[in-house]
C-alpha positions in Angstrom: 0.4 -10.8 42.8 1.6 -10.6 39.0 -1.3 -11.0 36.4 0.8 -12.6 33.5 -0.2 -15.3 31.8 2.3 -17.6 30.3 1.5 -17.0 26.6 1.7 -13.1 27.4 5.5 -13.8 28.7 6.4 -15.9 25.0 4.7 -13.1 23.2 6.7 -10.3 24.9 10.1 -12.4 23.9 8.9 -12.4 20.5 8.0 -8.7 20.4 11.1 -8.1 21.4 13.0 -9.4 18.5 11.4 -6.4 16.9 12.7 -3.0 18.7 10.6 0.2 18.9 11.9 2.6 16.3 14.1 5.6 17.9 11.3 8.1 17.5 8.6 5.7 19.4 8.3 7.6 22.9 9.3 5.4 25.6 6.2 4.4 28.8 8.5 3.5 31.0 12.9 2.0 31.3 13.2 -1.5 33.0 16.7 -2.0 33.9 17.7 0.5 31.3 15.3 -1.4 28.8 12.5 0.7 27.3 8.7 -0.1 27.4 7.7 1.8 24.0 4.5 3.7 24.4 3.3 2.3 20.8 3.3 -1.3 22.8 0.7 0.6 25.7 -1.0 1.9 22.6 -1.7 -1.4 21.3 -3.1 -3.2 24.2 -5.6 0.0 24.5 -6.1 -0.4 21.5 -7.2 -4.3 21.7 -9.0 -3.7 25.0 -11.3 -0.5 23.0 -12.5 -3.2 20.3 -13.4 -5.5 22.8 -15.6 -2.6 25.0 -13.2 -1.4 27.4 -12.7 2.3 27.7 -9.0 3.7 27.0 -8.8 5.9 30.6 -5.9 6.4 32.9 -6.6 3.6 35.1 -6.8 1.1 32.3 -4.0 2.5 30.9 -2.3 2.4 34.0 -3.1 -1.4 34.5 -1.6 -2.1 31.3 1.6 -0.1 31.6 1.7 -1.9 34.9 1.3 -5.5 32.9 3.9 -4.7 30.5 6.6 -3.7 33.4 5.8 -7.2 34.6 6.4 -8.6 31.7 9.7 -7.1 31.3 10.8 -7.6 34.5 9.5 -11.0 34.0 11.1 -11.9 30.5 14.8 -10.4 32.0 15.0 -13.2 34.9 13.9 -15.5 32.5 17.0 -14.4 30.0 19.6 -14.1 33.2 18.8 -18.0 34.0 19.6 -19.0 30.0 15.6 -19.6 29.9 15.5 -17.5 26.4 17.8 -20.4 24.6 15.4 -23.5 26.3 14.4 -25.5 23.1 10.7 -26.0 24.3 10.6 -22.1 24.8 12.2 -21.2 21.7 9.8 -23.4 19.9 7.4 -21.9 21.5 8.5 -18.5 20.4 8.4 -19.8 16.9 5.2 -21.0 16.5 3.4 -17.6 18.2 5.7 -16.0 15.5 4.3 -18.0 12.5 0.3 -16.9 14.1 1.3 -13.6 13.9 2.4 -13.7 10.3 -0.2 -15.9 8.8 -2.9 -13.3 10.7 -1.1 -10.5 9.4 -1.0 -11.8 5.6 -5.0 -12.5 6.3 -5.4 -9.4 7.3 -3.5 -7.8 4.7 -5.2 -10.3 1.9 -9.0 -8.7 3.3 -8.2 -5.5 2.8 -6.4 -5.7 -1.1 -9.2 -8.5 -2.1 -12.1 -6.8 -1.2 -15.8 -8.7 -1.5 -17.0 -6.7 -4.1 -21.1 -5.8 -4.2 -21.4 -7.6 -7.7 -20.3 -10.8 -5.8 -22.3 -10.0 -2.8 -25.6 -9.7 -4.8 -24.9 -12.5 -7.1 -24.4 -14.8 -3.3 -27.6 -13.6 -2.3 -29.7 -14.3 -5.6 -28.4 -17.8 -5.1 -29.1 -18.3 -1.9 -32.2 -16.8 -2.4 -33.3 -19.4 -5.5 -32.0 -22.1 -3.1 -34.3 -21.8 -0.4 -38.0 -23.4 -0.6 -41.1 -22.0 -1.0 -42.5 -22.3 2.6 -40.9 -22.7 6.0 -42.1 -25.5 8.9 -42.4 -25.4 12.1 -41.9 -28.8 13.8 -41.1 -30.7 17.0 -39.1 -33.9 16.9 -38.0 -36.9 19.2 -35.1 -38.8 18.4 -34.3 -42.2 19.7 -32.0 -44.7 19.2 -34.5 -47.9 17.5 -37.0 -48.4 15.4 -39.4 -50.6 18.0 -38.7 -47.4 20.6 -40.0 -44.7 17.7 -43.4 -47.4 17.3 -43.2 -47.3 21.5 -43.8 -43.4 20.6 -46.1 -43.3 18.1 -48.5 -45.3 19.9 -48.2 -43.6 23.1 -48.9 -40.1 21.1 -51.8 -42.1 19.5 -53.3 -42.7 23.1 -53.2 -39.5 24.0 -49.7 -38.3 25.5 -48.0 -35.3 25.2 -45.7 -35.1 22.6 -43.6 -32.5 24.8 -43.4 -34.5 27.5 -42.2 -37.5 25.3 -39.7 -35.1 23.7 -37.6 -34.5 27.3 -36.2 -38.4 26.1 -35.1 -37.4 22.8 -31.3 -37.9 22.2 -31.5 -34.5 20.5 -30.4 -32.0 23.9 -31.0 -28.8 21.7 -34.6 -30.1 20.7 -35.4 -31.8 24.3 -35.1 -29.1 26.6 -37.5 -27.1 24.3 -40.6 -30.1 23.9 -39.0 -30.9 20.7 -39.7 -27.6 18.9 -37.1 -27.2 15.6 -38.1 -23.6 15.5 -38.8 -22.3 11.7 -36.9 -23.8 9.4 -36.4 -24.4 5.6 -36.9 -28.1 5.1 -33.6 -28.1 3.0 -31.8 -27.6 6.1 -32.2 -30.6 7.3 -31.2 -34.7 6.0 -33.4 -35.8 3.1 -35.6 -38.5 4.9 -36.3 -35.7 7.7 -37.0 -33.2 5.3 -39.0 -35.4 2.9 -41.0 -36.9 5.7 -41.8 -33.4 7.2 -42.9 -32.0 4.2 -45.0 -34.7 3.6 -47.1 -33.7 6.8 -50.7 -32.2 7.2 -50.8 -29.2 10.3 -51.0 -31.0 13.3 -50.1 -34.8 12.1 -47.7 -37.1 13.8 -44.8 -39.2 11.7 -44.5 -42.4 11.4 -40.8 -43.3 12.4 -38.7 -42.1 10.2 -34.8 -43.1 10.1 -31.8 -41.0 9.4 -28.3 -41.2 10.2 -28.6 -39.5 13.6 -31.3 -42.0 14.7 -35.1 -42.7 14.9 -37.0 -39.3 14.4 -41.1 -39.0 15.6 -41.9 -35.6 13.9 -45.0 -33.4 14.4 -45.7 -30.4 12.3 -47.1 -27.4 14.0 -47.4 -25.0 11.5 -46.2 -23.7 8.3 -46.1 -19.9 6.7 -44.5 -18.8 3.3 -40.5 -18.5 3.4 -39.9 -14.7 3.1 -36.7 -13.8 2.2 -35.0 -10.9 4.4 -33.7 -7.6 2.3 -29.8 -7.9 0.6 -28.8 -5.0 3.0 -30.3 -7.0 5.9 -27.6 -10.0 5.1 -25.0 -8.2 3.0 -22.7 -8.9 5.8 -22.7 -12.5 6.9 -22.8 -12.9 2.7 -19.9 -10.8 2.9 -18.0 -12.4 5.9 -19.0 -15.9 3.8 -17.4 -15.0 0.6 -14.2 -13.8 2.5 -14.0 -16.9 4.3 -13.8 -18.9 0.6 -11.8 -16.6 -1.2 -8.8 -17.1 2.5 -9.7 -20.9 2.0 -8.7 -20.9 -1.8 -5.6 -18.5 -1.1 -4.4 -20.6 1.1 -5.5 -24.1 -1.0 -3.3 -21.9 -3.7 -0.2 -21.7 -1.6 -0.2 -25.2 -0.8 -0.2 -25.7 -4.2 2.8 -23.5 -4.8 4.4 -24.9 -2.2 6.6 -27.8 -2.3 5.9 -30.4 0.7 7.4 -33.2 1.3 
């Protein structure tokens, strides 16, 4: 049985509009066609950042693959598939993927997230955050009079875990309503203002957001400690990349005329 997906067989038409230079070694001839060794090189490649080990059998299975492919893509030229509209537009758009990736990856590498910008992210993020972290359980429900239903329940006595395994919140349900630590800001202002308003222990009166009806106990609270710049440096990093890709490409938009 041939293990070739169908995205595999348009990108082996597209690399094909790209020949091997006549000093790339060949893996193997299909039907006088060559099979470059840089193309086996690459898939290792791939496979090695991913956690596969480059050996002889993986290598094998992928030389394997890409003789498929060939002998794939060459029936599909013989029956005129290679000038099919659907498949050429196809082609086309893997074509503009590869580019755009290529001119992001080139754009990483000479606009490099400097450490000035780094630290300056983190000295912001780190004046953002509050003084103290909470630990809190909530159930969320759809009406005011079933919050109240809640609330007096809790008042006689139930569980507020077991009540929780109804709250329209799936994350939160499963877990007895537990929130984990987190820094109040993270959440909408009437949660966070109602929560913060809370004594160890105490029970919420409803509380309304856009999401719903919230019935919010706080369990605990501890001062926010905020993790070491090297710790972080490089989601911050990954962060700032991401916005300085979304402005390049809010730039070329710009630049561009569209009609």
């Amino acid at each position: 049985m041939l293990n070739v997906a169908k995205p595999a067989l348009i990108a082996l038409a597209l690399l094909a509009a790209f020949p091997a230079s006549a000093e790339d070694k060949s893996a193997a001839m299909v039907n006088g066609v060559s099979i470059p060794q840089s193309r086996v090189d690459a898939r290792v490649k791939a496979m090695a950042a991913q956690g596969q080990p480059d050996t002889p059998e993986v290598r094998k299975g992928i030389k394997d693959s890409l003789i498929n492919l060939e002998v794939l893509s060459q029936a599909a030229a013989k029956q005129g598939l290679d000038k099919s509209p659907e498949v050429l537009a196809q082609i086309e758009l893997i074509r503009q993927n590869v580019l755009a990736d290529a001119y992001v990856q080139d754009y990483i590498k000479t606009h490099p997230v400097s450490e000035d910008a780094m630290k300056a992210e983190f000295n912001r993020l780190k004046g953002q955050a509050s003084k103290n972290e909470y630990k809190a359980r909530h159930i969320l429900v759809k009406t005011e009079a079933e919050a109240k239903e809640l609330v007096a329940q809790l008042k006689k006595g139930a569980k507020f875990e077991k009540l929780a395994a109804k709250s329209m919140d799936p994350g939160s349900a499963k877990q007895g309503g537990d929130l984990g630590w987190a820094d109040p800001k993270g959440f909408v202002k009437e949660f966070a203002d109602a929560l913060v308003s809370l004594n160890k222990g105490q029970v919420s009166e409803p509380v309304q957001t856009q999401f719903g009806w919230h019935v919010i106990r706080l369990d605990d609270t501890r001062e926010h400690k905020t993790p070491d710049f090297e710790q972080v440096k490089p989601q911050i990093a990954q962060h700032l990349q991401q916005q300085q890709i979304q402005q390049a490409v809010t730039d070329l938009r710009a630049a561009a005329k569209i009609e």
